[in-house]
C-alpha positions as CSV (number, residue, x, y, z in Angstrom):
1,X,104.1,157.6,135.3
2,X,105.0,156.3,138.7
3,X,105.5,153.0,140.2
4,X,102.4,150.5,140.7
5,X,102.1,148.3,143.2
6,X,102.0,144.6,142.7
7,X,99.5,142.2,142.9
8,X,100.0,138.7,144.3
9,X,99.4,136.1,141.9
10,X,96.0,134.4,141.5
11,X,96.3,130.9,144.0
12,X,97.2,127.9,142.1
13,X,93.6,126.7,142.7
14,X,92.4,129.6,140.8
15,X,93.4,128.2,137.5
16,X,93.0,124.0,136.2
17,X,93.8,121.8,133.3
18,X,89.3,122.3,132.8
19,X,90.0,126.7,132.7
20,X,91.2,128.0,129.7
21,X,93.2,131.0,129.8
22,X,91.1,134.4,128.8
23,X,92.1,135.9,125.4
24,X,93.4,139.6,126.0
25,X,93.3,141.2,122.4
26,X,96.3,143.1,123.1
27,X,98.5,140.1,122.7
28,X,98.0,138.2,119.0
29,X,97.0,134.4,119.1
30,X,95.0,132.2,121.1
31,X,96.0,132.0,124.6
32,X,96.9,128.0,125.8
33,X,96.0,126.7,129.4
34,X,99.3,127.3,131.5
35,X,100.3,125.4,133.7
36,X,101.0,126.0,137.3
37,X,104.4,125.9,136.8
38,X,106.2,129.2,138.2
39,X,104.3,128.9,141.2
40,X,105.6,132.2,143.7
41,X,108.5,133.0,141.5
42,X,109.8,136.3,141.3
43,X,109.7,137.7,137.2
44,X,111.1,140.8,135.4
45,X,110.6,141.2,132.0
46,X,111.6,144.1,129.9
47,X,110.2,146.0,127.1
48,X,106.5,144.0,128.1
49,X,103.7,146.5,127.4
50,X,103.0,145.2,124.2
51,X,104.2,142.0,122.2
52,X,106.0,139.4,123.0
53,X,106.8,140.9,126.4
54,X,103.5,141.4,127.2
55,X,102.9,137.9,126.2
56,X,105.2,136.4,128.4
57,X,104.8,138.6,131.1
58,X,100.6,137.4,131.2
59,X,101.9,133.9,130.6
60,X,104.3,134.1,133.9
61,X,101.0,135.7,135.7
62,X,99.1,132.6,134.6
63,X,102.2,129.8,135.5
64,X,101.1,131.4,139.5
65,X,104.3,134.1,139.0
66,X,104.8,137.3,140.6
67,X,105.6,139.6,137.8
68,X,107.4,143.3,137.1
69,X,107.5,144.9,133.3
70,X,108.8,148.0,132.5
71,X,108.6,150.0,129.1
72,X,109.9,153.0,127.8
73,X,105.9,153.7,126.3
74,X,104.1,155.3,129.6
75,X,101.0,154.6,127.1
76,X,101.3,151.4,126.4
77,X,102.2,150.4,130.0
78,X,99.0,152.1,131.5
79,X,97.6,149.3,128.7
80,X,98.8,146.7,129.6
81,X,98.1,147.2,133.1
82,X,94.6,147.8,132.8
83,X,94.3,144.5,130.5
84,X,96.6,142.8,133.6
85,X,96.2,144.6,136.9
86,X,98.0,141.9,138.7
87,X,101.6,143.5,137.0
88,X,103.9,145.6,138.7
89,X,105.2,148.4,136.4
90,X,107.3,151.4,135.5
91,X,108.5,153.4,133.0
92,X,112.4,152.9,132.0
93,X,114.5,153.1,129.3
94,X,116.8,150.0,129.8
95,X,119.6,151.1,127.7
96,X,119.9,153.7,130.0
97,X,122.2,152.5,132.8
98,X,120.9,154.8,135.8
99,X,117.3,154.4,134.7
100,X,118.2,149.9,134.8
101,X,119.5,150.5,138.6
102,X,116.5,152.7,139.7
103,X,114.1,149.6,137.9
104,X,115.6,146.8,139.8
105,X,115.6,148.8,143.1
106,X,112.1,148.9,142.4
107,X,111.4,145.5,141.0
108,X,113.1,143.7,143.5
109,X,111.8,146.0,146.5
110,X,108.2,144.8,145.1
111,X,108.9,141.3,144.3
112,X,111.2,140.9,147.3
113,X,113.7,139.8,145.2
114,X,114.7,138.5,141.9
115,X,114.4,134.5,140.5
116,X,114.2,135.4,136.4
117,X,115.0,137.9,133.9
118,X,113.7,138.1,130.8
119,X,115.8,140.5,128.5
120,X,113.5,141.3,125.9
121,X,114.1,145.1,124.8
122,X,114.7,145.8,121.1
123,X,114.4,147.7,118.3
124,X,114.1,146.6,114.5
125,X,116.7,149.7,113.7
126,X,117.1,151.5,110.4
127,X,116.9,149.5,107.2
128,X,119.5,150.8,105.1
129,X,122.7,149.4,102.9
130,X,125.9,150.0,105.6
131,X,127.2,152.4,103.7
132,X,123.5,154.6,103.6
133,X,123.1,154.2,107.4
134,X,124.0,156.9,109.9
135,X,125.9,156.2,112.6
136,X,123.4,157.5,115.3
137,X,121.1,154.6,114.1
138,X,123.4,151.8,114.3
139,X,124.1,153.1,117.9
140,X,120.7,153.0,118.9
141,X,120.2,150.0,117.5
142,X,123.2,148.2,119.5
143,X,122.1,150.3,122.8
144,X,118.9,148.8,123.0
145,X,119.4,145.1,121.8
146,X,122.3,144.5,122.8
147,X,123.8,147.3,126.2
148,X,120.4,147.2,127.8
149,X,120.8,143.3,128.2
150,X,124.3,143.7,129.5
151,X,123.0,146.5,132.0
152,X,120.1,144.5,133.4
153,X,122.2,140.9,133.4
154,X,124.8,142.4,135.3
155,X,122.1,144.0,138.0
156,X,120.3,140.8,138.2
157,X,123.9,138.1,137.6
158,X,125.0,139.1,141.6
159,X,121.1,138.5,143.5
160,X,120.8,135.5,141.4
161,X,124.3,134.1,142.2
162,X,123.9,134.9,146.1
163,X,121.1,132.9,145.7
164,X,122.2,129.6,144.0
165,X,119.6,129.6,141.5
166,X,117.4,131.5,138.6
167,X,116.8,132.0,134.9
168,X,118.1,134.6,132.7
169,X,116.5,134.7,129.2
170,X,118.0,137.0,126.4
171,X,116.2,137.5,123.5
172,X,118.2,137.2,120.2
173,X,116.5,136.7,116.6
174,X,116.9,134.2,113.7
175,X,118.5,137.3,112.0
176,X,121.3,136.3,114.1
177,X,121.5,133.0,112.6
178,X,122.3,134.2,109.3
179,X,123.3,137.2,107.2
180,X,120.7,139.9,106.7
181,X,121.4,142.6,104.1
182,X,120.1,146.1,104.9
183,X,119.6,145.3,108.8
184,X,122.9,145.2,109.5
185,X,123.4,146.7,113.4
186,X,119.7,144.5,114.1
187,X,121.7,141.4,112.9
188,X,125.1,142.3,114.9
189,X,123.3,143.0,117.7
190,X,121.1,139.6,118.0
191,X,124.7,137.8,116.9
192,X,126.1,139.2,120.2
193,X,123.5,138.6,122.3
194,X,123.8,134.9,121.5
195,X,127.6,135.1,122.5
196,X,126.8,137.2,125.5
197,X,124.5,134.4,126.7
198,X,126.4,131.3,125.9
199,X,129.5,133.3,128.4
200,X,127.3,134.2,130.8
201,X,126.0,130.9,131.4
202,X,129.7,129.5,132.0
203,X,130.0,132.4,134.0
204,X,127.2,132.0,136.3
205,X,126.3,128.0,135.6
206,X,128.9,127.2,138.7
207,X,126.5,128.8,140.6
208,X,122.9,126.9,140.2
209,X,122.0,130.1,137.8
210,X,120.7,128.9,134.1
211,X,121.0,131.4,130.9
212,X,119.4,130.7,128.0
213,X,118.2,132.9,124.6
214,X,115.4,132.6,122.1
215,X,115.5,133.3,118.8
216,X,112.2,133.9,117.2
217,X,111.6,134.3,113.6
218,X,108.9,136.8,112.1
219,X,106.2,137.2,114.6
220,X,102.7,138.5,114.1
221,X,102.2,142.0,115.2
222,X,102.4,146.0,115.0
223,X,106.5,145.5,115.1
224,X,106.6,143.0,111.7
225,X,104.3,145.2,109.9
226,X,106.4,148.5,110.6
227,X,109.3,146.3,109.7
228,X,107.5,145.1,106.1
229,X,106.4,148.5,105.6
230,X,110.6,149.9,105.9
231,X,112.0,146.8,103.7
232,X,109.0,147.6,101.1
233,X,110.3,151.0,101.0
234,X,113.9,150.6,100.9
235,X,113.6,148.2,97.8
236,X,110.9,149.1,95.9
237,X,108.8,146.2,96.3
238,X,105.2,145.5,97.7
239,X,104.1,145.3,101.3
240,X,102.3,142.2,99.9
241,X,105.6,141.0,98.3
242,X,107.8,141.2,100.9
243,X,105.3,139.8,103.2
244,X,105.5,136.4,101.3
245,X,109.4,136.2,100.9
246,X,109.2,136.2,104.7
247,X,107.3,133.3,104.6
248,X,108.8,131.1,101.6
249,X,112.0,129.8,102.8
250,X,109.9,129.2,106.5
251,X,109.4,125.6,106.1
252,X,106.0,125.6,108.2
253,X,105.2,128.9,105.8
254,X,104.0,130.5,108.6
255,X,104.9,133.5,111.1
256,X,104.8,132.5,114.5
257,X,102.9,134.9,117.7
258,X,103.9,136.0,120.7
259,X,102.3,132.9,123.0
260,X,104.3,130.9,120.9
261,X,107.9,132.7,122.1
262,X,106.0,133.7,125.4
263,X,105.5,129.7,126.5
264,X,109.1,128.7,125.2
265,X,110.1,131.3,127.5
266,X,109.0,129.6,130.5
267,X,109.9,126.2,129.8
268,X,113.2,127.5,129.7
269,X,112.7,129.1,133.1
270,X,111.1,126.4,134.7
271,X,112.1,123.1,136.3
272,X,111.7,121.3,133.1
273,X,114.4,123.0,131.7
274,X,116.6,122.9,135.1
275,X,119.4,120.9,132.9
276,X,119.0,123.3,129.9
277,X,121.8,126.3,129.7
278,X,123.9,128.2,127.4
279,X,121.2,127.5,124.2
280,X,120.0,129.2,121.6
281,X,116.2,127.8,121.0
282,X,114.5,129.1,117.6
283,X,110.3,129.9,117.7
284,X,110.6,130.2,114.1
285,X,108.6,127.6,112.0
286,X,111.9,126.5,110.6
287,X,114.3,129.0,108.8
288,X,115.7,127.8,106.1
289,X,117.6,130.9,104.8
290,X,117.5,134.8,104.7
């Protein structure tokens, strides 16, 4: 698939506090009025043809954002363009570190420049005891979770810091919060990403740039159920079943959607949050315990 071209942004007067937002059907849960809040900034988010990515990426479009995704699914990105023509887009696989240079050579030729990343590339990985697991799996687990975030901070870390100011916002997990038995590279990887983001912001905080990383717990979606279906499998247990453990120790018993990480995402990222740095904010409904 090759690179589309990017749409400006609807005007600010195109959308008011009396407008709801349409709902797009690709992207679970209602859709809240946004706010004009990222008025002619410049937005890359990764992994965002489906999702949460895809979630934040429409909520950027509707805060007045210019706004680049790429995904590794040329399918899925044809999607999510047609449902959000305004996108610019193109196929990469962000763990991939040539592929990450020719995406931000694009992105910010495009957007004419860079003001936020969103990291948001990642895989659920195998679901195995350690000792089951191949090796190959926990690699491709850390690649994607945890080296395409390194690959795509350090591209964006030296345009933002020339600058004096932007966003970066990893995505980590409440799985890396606590232990989490038979998802053991998933759990390392969203660990690390919560260190990586708490040095990179006193790396680049001396420089007006904020970094930041959500963790959200189970969201609704295609990616929990495969997720449910893999646990149910590895121990034996009902889809139903393990469905409702993920819930129980949830003290709002609920699973949380993609709007709902999406529009944390951009408080973070927007002059509201100019003070906030280095944190790790949970969209989870509470986690009690794993």
């Amino acid at each position: 698939m090759g690179l589309l071209p990017i749409a400006m942004a609807p005007p600010a007067e195109a959308f008011n506090a009396d407008t709801p937002m349409p709902h797009h059907s690709s992207v679970s849960g209602a859709s809240p009025i946004v706010p004009q809040t990222h008025v002619g900034q410049r937005v890359l988010v990764t992994a965002a043809a489906s999702g949460i990515g895809l979630a934040t990426a429409t909520a950027f479009l509707h805060a007045g954002a210019r706004v680049f995704i790429c995904d590794l699914d040329p399918v899925a990105l044809d999607a999510a363009l047609r449902d959000q023509p305004g996108l610019g887009a193109m196929v990469c696989d962000v763990s991939d570190e040539e592929q990450v240079a020719a995406l931000f050579k694009a992105a910010t030729g495009q957007l004419q420049g860079l003001d936020i990343l969103v990291n948001n590339a990642g895989v659920a990985g195998p679901t195995a005891l350690v000792e089951d697991m191949d090796f190959s799996d926990w690699r491709r687990c850390l690649a994607v979770n945890l080296d395409a975030s390194f690959l795509c901070a350090r591209a964006a870390a030296p345009l933002l810091r020339a600058q004096g100011s932007g966003s970066i916002v990893n995505l980590a997990s409440t799985a890396g919060l606590f232990g989490f038995p038979r998802r053991a590279p998933y759990a390392a990887s969203k660990w690390a990403i919560r260190g990586f983001t708490r040095t990179l912001a006193q790396e680049l905080g001396p420089f007006g740039v904020r970094v930041n990383c959500v963790c959200p717990g189970s969201v609704s979606g295609e990616r929990i159920e495969r997720v449910i279906r893999a646990e149910a499998a590895s121990t034996g247990q009902s889809e139903a079943d393990v469905r409702s453990q993920m819930t129980a120790y949830v003290s709002l018993k609920t699973f949380v959607s993609p709007q709902d990480v999406a529009h944390t995402i951009l408080f973070l990222s927007s002059a509201a949050g100019a003070r906030i740095s280095g944190q790790d904010i949970t969209v989870d409904g509470h986690t009690e315990t794993f």
